[in-house]
N, C-alpha and C positions, 0 to 999 in steps of 0.2 A: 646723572643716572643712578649714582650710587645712595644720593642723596633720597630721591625720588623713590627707591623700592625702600630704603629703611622707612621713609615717613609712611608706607601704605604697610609695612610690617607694623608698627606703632599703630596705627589706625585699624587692622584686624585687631590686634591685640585687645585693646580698648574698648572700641566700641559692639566685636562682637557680644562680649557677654552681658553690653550691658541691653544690647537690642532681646537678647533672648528672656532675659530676667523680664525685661517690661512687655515682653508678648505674653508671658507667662501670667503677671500679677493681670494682663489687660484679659486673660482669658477669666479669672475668677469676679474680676468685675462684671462683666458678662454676664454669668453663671450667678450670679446678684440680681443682677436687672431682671434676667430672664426668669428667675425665680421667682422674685416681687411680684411680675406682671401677672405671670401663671396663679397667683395665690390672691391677686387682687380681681381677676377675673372671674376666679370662683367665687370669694366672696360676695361680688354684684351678684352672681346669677341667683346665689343660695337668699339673697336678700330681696330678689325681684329687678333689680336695676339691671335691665338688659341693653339700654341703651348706652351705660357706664361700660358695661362687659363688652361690647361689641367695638367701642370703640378702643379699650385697652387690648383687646386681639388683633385690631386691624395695626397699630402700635407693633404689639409682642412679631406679627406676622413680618411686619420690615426688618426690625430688630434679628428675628430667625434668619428670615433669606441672608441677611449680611454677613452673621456672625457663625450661619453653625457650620457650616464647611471649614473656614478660613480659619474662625480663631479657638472656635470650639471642639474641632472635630471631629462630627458627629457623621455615623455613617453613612453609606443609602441607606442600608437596611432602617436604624432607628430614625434616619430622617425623615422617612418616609411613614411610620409610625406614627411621630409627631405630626405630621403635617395632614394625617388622616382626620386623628382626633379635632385637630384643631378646624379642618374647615366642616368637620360633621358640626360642631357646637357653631361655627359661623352660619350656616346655612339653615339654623335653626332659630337664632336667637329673637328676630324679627318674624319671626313664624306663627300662626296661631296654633301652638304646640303646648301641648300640658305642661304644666311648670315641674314636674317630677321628671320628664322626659327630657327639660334642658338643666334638670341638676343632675341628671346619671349623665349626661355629655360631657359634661363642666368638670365632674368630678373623674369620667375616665383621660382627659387632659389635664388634669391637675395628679395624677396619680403617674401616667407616663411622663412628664417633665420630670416630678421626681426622682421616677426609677431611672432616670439618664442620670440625673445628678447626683443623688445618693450611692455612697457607697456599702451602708454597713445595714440599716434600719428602712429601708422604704415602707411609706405610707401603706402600701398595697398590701404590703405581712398583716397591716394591725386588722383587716379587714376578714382575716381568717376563720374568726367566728361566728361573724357574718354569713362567710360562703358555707361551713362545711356543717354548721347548726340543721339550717333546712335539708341538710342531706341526711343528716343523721334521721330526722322527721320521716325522710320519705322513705328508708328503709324500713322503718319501723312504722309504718301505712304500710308497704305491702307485707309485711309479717303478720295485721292485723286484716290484712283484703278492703283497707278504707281509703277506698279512690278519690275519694272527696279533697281529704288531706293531702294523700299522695301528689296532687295536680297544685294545688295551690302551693304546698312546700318548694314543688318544682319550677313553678314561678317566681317565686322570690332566689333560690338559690340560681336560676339563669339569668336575673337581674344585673344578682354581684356578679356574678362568674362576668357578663359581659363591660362592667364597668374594670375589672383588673386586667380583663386580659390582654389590653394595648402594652398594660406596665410587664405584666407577666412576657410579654415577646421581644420586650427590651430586656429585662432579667434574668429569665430562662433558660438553661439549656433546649434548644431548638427540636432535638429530638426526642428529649422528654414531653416537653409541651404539644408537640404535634400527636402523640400518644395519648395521653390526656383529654387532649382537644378530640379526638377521633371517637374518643369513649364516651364524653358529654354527648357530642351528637347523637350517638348511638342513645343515647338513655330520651335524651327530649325527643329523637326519631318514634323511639317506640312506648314514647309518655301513654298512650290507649290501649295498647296490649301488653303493657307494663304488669299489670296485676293478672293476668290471666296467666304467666307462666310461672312456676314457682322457683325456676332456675335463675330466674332475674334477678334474685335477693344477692345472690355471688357477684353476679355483674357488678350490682351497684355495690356490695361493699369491696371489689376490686378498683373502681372507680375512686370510691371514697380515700381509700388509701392510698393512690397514685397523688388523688388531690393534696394527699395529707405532706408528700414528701415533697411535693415544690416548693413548699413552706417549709423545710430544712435543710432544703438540697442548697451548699452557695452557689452565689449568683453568678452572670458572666457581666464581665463588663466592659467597656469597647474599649481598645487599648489602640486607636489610630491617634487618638490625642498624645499620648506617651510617646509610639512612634512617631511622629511629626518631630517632637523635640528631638529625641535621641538622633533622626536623621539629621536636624537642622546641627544640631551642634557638632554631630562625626562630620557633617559636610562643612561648617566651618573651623573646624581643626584641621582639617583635611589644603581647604584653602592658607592656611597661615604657613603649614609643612612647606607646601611649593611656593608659596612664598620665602621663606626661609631656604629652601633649597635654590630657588633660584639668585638669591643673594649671593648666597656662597659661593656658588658655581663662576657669580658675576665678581665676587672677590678674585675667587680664585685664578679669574682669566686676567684681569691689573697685575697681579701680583707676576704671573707669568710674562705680560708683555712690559714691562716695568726692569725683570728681569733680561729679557733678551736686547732691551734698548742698551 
């Protein structure tokens, strides 16, 4: 018996940490794959090869179910993010659908994989000039009363604005962005009576500057992956303790009936 509980002490000891170290290095491998795929799947689409792309998502899609709960992490919240983007681009790619409309898909799946994996620089920031250029445009149409402008700038900036914002609800604080998001609508709601009120100009340059600060506000980022370890390892310390407690206790009761023989 005595023999029996040391060897399974010896055997937490050991091999706990080395099972956690290769869960560890086996999640970044992962986060490799899952990366490559995402970045290989844009590239087909941005080149035309959709039957390349379609196949390396149906690939990335088994790959996800497997890995993003268990090894990756990944929450409902942003699993469900992922898994928006990815079956909007699946359900399109075999489609007879403009080729512009399956690279803004491609690209808002390739920009949320990202912002899950990136921690400092996500693709989605360098896009900010992009988004807040045509804004700048449409305030300055309705300054000048030029609805013409005003409608098309407003087009292009709900282009980008729709292509970031899967990454932006992985990244974001929740209640800024719902904020934000509440105030876009509002501006494309009243894109036709836009130019008729002159109070609107406020609007949108309040808008503008909400939009300005989600591009310096930091990010959030899911911390169940960090928990899982920290649980996994306090729970296996936790098992070696009573195991070592129970040794001792099982010393302790030898040394006692040892004594009374």
């Amino acid at each position: 018996m005595k023999n029996r509980i040391m060897l399974l002490l010896c055997l937490a000891l050991i091999v706990f940490p080395i099972h956690s170290f290769a869960k560890e290095k086996s999640s970044d491998q992962v986060w490799h794959q899952i990366s490559d795929l995402s970045d290989s799947i844009f590239q087909n689409v941005d080149n035309h090869q959709y039957e390349l792309a379609l196949k390396d998502l149906n690939q990335f899609k088994k790959d996800w179910s497997k890995y993003s709960e268990t090894v990756l992490g990944v929450s409902e919240d942003n699993d469900e993010v992922i898994e928006t983007t990815m079956n909007n681009l699946i359900n399109i790619l075999d489609k007879e659908v403009a080729d512009n409309e399956k690279r803004q898909k491609a690209v808002e799946f390739r920009l949320s994989i990202d912002a899950l994996e990136s921690n400092q620089d996500p693709l989605w920031k360098g896009l900010k000039g992009q988004l807040l250029t045509p804004f700048e445009k449409m305030e300055e149409a309705v300054k000048q009363g030029n609805g013409i402008t005003f409608q098309y700038e407003l087009n292009k900036f709900l282009d980008v604005y729709e292509m970031i914002y899967p990454a932006m609800l992985i990244d974001v604080n929740q209640h800024e962005l719902t904020l934000v998001n509440d105030e876009v609508n509002t501006v494309s709601n009243n894109r036709i009576t836009m130019m008729q009120n002159k109070n609107k100009g406020n609007q949108l340059n309040k808008t503008y500057q909400d939009l300005n600060q989600l591009f310096s506000n930091k990010m959030k980022k899911p911390i169940q992956q960090q928990l899982f370890w920290a649980v996994f390892i306090i729970g296996g310390l936790t098992v070696i303790t009573l195991i070592y407690v129970s040794w001792r206790k099982y010393k302790g009761q030898v040394r006692k009936s040892n004594n009374l023989n």
